[in-house]
N, C-alpha and C positions, 0 to 999 in steps of 0.2 A: 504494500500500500504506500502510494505517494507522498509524504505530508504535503499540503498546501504553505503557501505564504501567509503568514497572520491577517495581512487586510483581504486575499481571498478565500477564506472559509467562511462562509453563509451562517453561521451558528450567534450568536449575543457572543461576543468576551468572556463573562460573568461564566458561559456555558463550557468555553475555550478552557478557561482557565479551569474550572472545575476538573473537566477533563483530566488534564495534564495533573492537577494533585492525585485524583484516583488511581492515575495511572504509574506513579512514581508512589503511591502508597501500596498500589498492588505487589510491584516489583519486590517491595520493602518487604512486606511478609512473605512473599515465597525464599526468599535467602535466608529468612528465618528459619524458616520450617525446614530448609535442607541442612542450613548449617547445625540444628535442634537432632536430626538423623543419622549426620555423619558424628555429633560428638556422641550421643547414644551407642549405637551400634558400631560393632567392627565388624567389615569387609573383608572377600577374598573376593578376588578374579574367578568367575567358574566360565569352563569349555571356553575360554576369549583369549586372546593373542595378538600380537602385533598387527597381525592381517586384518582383524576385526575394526580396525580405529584408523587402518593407512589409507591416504587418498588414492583410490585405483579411478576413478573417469573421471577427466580434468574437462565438464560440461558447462556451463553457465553459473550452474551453483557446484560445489566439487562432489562427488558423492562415494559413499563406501564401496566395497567389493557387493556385486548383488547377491550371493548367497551367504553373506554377514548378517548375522541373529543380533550385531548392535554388541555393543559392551554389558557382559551379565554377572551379575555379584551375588554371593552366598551368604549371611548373614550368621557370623561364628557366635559372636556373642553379645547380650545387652547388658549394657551397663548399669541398669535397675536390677536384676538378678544376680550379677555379684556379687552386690552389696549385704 
């Protein structure tokens, strides 16, 4: 999606601006909640590899190898149980 120029977007300011806080508030709790994940739980790598993360088709947008399952993790142990 393109942004527009401030003085062409059709919306009130008032609406603009709203906008743009929601959206810099949205961002703000998803980094929570990952950063909240990764201190909680510890990861492994499961069935994943170098191959799985290297750019093999340099297209428009660059993309994985196509029978890449994506980066996958096993979850060893939680830090609430521990304790």
């Amino acid at each position: 999606m393109t942004e527009m120029a401030p003085s062409q977007d059709p919306r009130p300011a008032p609406v603009v601006r709203l906008n743009r806080l929601l959206s810099s508030l949205a961002r703000s709790g998803l980094h929570l909640a990952m950063a909240v994940v990764f201190r909680r739980f510890t990861f492994e790598l499961y069935e994943t590899d170098v191959s799985d993360v290297r750019l093999a088709h340099d297209t428009f947008v660059p993309a994985l190898k196509m029978d890449s399952k994506g980066v996958m993790v096993r979850v060893i142990s939680n830090e609430l149980s521990a304790r």
